[in-house]
C-alpha positions in Angstrom: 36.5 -110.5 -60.6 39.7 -111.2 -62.1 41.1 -109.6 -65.5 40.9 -110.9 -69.0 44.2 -109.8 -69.0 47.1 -107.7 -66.2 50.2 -106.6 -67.3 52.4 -106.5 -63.9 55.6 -104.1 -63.7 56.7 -103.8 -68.0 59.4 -102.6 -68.2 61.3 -102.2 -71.6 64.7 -100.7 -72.5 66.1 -99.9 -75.8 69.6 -98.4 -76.4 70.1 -95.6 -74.4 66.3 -95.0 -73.4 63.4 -96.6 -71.1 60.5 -96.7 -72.9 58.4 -98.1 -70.2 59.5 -98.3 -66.2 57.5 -100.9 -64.1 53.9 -100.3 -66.0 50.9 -102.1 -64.6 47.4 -102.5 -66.7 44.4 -104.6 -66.9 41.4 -104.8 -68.9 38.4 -106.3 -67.3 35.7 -108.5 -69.4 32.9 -106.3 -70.9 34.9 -103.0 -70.2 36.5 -100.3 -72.4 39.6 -99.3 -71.1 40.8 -96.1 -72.7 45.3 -95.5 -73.1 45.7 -92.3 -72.5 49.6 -90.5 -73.1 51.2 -88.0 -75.5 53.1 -89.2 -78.4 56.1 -91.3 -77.1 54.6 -91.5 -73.7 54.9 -95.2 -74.5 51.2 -96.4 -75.3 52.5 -98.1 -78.5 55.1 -100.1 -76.8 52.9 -101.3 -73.9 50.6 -102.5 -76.1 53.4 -103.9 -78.7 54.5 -105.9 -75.8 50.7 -107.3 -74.9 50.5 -108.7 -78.8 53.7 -109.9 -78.8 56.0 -107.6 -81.4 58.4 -106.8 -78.2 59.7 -108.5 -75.6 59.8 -106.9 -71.9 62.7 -106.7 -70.3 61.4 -106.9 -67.3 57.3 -107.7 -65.3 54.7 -110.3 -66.7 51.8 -110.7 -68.2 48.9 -112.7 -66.8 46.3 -113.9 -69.5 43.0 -115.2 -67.6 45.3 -116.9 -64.5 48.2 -118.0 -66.7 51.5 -116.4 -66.2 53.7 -115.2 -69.3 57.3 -113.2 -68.9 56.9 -112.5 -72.5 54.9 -113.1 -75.5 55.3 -114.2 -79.2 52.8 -113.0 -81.9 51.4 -116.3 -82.3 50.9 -117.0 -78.8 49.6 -113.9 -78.2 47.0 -114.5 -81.2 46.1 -117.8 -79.4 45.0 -116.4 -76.1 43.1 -114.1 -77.2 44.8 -110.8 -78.5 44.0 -109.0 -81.3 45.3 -105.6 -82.6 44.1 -103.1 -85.2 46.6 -100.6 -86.1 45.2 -97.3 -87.3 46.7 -98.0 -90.5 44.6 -100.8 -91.6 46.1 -104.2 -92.5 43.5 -105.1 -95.0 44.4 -106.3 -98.7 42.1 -103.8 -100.6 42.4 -106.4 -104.1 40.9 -109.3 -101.9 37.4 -110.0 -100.8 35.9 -109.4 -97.3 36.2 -113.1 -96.7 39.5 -113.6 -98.2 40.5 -111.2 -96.0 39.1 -112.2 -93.0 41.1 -115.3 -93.3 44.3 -114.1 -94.8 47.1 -116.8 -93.5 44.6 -119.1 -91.6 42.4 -120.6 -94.6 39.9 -123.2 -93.1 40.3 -126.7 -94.9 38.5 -130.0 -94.8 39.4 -133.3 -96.5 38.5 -134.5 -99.8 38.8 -137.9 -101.0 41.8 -138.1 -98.3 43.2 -134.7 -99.9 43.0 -131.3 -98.0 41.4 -128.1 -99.8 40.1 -124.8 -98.9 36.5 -125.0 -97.6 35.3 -122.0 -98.6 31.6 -122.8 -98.1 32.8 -122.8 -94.2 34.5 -119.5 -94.3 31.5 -118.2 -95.8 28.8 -118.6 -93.6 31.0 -117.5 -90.9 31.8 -114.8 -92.5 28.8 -113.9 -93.5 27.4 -114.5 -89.7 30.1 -112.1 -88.3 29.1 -109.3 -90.2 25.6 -109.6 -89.3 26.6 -109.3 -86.0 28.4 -106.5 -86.4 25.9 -105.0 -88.3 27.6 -104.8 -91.9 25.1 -104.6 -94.5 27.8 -106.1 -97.0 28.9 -109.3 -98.7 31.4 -112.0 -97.4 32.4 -111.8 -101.1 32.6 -107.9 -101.7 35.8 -106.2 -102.3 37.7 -104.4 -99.4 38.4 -101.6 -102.1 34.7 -100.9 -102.0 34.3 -100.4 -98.3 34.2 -96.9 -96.9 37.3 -96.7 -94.0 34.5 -97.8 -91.0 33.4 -100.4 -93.1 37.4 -101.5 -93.1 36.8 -101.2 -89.6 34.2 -103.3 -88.8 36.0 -106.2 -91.1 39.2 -105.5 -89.0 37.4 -106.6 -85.8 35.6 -109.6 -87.8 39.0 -110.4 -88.3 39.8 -110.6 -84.5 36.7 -112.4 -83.5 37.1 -114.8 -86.4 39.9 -116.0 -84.1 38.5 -115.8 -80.5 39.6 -112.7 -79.6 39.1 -111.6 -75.9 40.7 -108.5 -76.3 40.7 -106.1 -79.1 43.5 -103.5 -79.1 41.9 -100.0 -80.6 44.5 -97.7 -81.9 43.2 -94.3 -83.2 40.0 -96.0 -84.5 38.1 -92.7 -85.4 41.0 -90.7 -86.6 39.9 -91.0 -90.2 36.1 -91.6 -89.7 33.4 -89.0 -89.6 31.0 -88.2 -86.9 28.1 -90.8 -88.7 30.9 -93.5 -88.7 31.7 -92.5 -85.5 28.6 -93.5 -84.2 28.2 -96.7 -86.3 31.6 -97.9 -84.7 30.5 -97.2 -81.3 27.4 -99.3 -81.7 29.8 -101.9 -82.7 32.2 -101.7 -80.0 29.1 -101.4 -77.2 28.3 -104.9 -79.0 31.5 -106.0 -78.1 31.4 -105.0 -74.6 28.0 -107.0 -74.3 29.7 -109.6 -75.1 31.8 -109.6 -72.1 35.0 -108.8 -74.7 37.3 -106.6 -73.3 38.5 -103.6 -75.3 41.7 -101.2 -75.3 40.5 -97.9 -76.9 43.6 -95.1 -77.7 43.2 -92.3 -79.0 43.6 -88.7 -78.7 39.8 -87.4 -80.0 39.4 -86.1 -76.3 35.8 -85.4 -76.6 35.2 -88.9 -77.5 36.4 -90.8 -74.5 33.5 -90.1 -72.0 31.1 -91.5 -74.6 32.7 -95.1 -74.6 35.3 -95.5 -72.1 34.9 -97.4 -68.4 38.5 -96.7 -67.0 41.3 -94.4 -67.9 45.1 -95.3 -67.4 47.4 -92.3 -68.0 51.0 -92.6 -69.0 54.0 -90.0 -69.7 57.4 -90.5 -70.6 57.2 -94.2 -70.4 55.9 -94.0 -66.8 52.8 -94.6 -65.0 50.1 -91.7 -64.0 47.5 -93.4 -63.0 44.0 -95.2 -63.6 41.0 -93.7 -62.9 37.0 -94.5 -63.7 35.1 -92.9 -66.6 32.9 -91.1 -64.0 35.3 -90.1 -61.8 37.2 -88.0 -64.1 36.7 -84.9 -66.5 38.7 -84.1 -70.0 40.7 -81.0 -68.4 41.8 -83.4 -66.2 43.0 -85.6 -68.6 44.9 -83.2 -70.3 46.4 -82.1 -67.5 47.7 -85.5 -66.2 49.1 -86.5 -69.8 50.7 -83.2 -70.1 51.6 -81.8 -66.6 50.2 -78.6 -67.3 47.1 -76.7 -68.8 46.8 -76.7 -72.3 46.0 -73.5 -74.5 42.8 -73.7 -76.0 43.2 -70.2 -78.4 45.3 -69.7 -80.9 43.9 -66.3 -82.9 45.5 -63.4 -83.7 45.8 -60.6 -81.2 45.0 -58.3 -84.1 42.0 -56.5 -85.0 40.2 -57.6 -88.1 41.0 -54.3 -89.7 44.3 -54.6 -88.9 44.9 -57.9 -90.5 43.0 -56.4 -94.0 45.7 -54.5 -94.6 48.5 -56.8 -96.5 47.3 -59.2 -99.0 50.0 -61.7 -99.4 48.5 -64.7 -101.2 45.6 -64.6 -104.3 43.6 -67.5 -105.9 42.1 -66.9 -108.6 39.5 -68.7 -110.7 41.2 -72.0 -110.1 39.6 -75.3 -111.9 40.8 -78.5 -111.8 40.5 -81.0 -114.9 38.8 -83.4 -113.1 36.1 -80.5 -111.9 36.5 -81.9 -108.5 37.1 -78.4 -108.0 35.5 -75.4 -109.3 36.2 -71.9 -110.1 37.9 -71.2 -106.8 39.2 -67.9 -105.7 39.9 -66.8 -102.0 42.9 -64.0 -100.6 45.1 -64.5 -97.3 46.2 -61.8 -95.5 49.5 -61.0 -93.5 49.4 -62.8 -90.4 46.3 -64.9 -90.7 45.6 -68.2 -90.3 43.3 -69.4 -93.0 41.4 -72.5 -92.4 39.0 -74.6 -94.9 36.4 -76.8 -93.5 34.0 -79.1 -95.2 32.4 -82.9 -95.3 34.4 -85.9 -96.4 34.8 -85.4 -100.1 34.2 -81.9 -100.2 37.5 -80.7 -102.1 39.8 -79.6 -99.8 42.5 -81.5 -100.5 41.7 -81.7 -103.6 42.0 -78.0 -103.6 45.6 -77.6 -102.0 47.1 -80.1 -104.4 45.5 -78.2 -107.3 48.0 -75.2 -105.4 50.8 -76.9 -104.9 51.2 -78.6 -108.3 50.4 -82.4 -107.4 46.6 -82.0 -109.9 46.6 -80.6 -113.2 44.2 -77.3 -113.6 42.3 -76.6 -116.6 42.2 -72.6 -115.5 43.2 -70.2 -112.4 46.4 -68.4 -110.7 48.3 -67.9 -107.7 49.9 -65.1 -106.4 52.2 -65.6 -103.6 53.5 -61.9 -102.2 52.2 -60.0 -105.8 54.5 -62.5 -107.7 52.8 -65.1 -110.3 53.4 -68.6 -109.2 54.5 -71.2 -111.9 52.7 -74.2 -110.3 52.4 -76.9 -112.7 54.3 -79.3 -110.9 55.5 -80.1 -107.1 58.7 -79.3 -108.2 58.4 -75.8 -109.5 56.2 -74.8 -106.5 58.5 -76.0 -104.1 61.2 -74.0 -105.8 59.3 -70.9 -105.5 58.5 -71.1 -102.0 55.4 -73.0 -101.1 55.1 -76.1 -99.0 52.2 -78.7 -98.0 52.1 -81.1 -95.5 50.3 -83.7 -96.5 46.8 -85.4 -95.2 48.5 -88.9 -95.1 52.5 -88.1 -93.1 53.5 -91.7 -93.0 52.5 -92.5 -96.8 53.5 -89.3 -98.7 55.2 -86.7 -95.6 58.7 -88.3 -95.4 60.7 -91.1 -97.0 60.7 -93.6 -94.7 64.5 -95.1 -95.6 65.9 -91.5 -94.8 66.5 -90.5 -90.7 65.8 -87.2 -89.9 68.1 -85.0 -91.3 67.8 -86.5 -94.3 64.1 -86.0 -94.4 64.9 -82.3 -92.5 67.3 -81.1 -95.3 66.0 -82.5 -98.6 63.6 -79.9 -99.8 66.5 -77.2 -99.6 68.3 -79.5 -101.8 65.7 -79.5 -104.1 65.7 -75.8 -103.6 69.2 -75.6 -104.8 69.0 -78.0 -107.5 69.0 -77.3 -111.4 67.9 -78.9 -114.5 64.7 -79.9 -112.8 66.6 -81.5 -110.1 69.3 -83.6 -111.8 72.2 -80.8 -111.0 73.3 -80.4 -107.6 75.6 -80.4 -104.6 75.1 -81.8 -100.9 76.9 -79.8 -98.2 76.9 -82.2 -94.9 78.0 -79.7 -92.4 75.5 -76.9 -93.4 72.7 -80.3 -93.1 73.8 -80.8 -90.4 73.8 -77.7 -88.3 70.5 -76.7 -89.9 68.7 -80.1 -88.9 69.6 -79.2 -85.3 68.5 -75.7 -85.5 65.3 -77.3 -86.5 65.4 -80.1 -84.0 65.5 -77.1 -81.2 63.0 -75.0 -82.9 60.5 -77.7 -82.6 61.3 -79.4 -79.8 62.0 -82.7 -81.8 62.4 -85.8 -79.3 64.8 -87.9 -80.7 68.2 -90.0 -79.3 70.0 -88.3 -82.5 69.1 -87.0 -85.9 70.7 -89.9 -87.4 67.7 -91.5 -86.2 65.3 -93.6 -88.8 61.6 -91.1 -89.0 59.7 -94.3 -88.5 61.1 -94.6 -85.1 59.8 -91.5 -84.0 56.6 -90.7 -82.3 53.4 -89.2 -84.5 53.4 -86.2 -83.3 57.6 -85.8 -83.6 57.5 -87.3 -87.5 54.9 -84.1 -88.0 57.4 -81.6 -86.2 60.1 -83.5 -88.7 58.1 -82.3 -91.3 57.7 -78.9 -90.5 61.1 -78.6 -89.9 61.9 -79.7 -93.2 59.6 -76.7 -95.0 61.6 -74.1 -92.4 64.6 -75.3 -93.8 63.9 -74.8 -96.7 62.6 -71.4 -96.0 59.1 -71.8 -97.5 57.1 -68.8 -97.4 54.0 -70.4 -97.8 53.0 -73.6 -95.7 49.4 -75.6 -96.4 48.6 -77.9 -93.3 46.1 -80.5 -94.7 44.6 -82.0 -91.3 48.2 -81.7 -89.3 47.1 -82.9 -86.1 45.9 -86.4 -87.2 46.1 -88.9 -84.7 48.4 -86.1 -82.4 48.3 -86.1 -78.9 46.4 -82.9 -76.9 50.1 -81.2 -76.1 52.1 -81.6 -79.2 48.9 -80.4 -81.3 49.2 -77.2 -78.6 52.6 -76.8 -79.9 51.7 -77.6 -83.8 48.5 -74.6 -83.4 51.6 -72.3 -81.7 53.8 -72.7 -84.5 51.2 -72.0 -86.9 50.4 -69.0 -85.3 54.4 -68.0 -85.1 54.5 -68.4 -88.4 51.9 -66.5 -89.4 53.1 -63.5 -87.3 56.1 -63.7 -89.0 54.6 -63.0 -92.3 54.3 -66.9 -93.4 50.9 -67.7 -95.5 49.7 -70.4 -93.7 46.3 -72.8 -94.7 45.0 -74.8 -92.3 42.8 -77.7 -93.7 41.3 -79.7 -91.0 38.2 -81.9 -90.1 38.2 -81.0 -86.9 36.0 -78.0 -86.5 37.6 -77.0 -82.6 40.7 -76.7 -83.7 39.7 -74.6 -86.5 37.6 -72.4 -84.4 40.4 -72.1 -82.2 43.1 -71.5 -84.6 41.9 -69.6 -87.9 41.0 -66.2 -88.2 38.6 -66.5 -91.5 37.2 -70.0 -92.1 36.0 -70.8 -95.7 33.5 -73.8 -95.6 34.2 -75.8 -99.0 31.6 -78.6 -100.5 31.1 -80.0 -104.1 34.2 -78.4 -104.9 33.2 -74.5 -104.6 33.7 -72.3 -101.7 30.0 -72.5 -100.1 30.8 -69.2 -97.6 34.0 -67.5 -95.6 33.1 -67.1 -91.9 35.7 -64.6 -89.7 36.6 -65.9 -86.1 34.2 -64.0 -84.6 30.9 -65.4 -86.2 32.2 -69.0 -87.0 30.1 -71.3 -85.2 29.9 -75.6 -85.5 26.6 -75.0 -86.6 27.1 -72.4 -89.0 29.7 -74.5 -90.9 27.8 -77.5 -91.1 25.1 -75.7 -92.2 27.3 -74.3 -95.6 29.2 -78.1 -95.6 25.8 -79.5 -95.9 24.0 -77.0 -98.8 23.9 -79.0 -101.8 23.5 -76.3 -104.3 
């Protein structure tokens, strides 16, 4: 049976580094085909160079028997090739329909005069959601549509076209386990349909459920392929990573032990908006603190109450028995306490700035004055504390004059980190810091959490993931409706018992 599509010997080369050496990969009709790598093991490029954003340098690409040595976007478009980034493309001001057919409006002839036919795109639209199963209106804003719903109008998007093969990248990484399963009646659809599918994504436990083959790459260079059935997650891992990966995280200390040194107090906090409530909780010296809870529970809305970014109507913070001014970002960060951010790429760095600019600006604001209008800028000190950083972390990078967005997801977080060391925070809130990481560099992330916390850091872990909090956190308080429903320690936490408190309603 031959391939929708085989990619035969990629190779690409940027200055100074081979991103891909002599890759081959095919996707079959009515087949999943999962991408399996860390970050900067060159999935992105591979699959940059299928829709046509890069050009090889070497190998070819063969689309249903026709030979290509390289591909433009729109010729990739036209045989077939669609892509959905995991940061949608959609235009949340426009309509599902208008949106569907952004840049490629259907027209017809008028009195010899050529207009929109909107009647057209309307009943095709309105077909393709009903057969992907989207209980919504061609004409219904894209601002009202939940992010799986955003989904689903991404791939009417591609099939509006004739797409053959759909490009998946990190579909689920902002979805919950409903929409989950919602997307993966849609995708199964797909397959049905004899399209073929390129599923990445690093939500291990996911892949058995939906994928048919498995290609592995690392450092730009082929692993292999395997079959769904012939292959277990641990073996997975340890292809993408060379090694087994540590699955515990928690404190070698007892409970009682831990008790001892309160360093952090909330008390009584309230935000204006009430989207949270009278919220108090302690952390103690060297312990990892972790908050749980269903979409729209609080969490975040929590930490940026903290950290100064949501005005409070009552409530304090103690950081090490000293009263913390947090009113604003500014005045937190100048006392000591740092968040990284749900969202890296829209509010964790400044995406003009390289790295050491991005490593070495909250210390500025550190040393600033007059609410950051005074100040000086020492170069050398930047620049020998972004490379302390840079070997701290283990930051992969041809030079730290290097643009952020170049880097790989897991890297930018590292970047990130590196930037609240710098500035010697003292307290660090991680709001979901493994997003859309691969398996090994959230092993290191979970490692220098736990290093940090040894080394008398308060650290706040807020995650969606409830393995990684089970593996990582020592007390685990389960927030919903904006209250702290219960605080489970490491050793009673269960899935169940957390979505059991995520779920009560009163």
């Amino acid at each position: 049976m031959q391939p929708l599509v085989e990619m035969k010997g990629i190779t690409k080369r940027f200055p100074g580094v081979t991103a891909l050496d002599t890759i081959s990969f095919s996707v079959m009709a009515g087949e999943v085909h999962i991408l399996l790598g860390e970050n900067g093991a060159g999935k992105s490029t591979l699959m940059k160079i299928l829709s046509g954003v890069y050009e090889p340098t070497e190998g070819s690409i063969i689309i249903e028997g026709k030979t290509f040595n390289r591909l433009s976007p729109k010729e990739s478009t036209l045989n077939g090739i669609s892509i959905i980034y995991q940061e949608l493309s959609l235009v949340n001001e426009l309509s599902i329909l208008e949106n569907v057919y952004i840049g490629k409006l259907i027209e017809k002839k008028v009195l010899g005069f050529k207009m929109v036919d909107y009647n057209t795109m309307f009943l095709k639209t309105k077909g393709l959601l009903k057969r992907l199963g989207l209980r919504r209106k061609p004409s219904d804003k894209v601002s009202d549509l939940s992010i799986s719903e955003k989904q689903i109008v991404e791939i009417a998007k591609a099939l509006a076209f004739n797409a053959k093969i759909i490009i998946m990248d990190e579909p689920t990484s902002s979805l919950t386990s409903e929409e989950v399963t919602r997307l993966f009646q849609v995708v199964r659809q797909l397959k049905r349909e004899g399209k073929g599918i390129v599923y990445i994504s690093h939500k291990m436990d996911e892949l058995k459920k939906i994928g048919d083959r498995v290609t592995v790459l690392k450092d730009g260079c082929f692993v292999g392929t395997k079959t769904i059935e012939e292959i277990e997650v641990k073996d997975m891992i340890k292809m993408m990573v060379g090694r087994e990966v540590n699955s515990r995280y928690l404190s070698t200390k007892s409970e009682e032990d831990i008790r001892k040194n309160k360093i952090f107090q909330a008390k009584n906090i309230t935000r204006k908006d009430r989207k949270v409530v009278d919220v108090s909780f302690d952390i103690y010296e060297g312990e990892v603190l972790g908050f749980a809870g269903l979409v729209g529970a609080g969490r975040t809305e929590l930490m940026d109450a903290i950290f100064g970014t949501a005005p409070t109507s009552s409530g304090e913070i103690f950081l090490k028995h000293k009263k913390i001014n947090n009113k604003n970002a500014y005045s937190t960060i100048k006392q000591g306490i740092g968040l990284l951010t749900e969202n890296r790429r829209e509010t964790g760095f400044f995406h003009n700035f390289n790295i050491e600019q991005n490593t070495t600006f909250i210390d500025s604001i550190k040393k600033s004055f007059l609410g950051g209008i005074g100040g000086l800028v020492n170069h050398k000190n930047d620049n020998a504390m972004v490379l302390k950083q840079k070997e701290q972390f283990n930051i992969k990078c041809r030079d730290v004059k290097q643009n952020i967005t170049e880097l790989s997801g897991g890297n930018q977080q590292k970047v990130i980190i590196g930037k609240w060391m710098a500035s010697k925070a003292e307290m660090l809130i991680f709001d979901e810091p493994t997003k859309g990481i691969d398996v090994g560099t959230k092993s290191e992330i979970y490692r220098i959490m736990r290093q940090l916390a040894n080394d008398g850091k308060v650290i706040i872990m807020v995650s969606s993931e409830m393995p990684e909090l089970l593996s990582v956190c020592d007390r685990i308080v389960v927030f919903s409706q904006g209250r702290i429903k219960t605080v489970l320690s490491s050793k009673e936490a269960t899935e169940e018992k957390i979505l059991s408190a995520a779920a009560t309603q009163s």
